[in-house]
N, C-alpha and C positions, 0 to 999 in steps of 0.2 A: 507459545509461538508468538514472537514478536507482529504487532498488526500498523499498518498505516496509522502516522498520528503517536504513538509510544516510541518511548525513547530511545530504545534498541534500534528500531528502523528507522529514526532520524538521525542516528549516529549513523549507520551505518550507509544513510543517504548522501552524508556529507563525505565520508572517506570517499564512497563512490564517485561523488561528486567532484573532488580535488585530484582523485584518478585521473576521470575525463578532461579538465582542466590541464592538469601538466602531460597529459598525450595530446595536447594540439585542440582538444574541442570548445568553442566560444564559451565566455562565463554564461552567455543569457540560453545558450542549450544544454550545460552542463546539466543543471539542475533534473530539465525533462529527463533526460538521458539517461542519469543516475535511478529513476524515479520509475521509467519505463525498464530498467534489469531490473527492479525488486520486484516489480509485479507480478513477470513474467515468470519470477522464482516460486514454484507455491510454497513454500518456507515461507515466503514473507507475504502471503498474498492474505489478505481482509478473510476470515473465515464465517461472518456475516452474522448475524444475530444472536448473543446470547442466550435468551429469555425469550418465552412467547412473548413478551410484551415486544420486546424488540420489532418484530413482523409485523407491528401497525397493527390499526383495529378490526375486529374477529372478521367484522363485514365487507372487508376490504382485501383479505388474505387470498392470495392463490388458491387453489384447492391443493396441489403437490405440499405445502406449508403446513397443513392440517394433520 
């Protein structure tokens, strides 16, 4: 599953992006715009921490994380 940041979803930011762009919306809100549909997609939304280490340190962890 492609995550914010990998290449997939920066491709895929930019097609969106040239979308927005030639349907009438600003270059300098394009970018949000495009940025704000993949998020909302969860196909493309950050699926959060691979690893316990990911989660920051033991002492610091939610308890839900545990």
């Amino acid at each position: 599953m492609p995550e914010p940041g990998s290449k997939k979803y920066d491709t895929r930011r930019a097609r969106l992006r040239k979308d927005a762009e030639q349907g009438g919306v600003p270059d300098a809100k394009a970018n949000d715009e495009a940025n704000e549909s993949l998020q909302e997609d969860p196909q493309w939304r950050s699926s959060g921490p691979r690893t316990e280490r990911g989660l920051g340190p033991k002492g610091e962890r939610r308890k839900e994380a545990e």
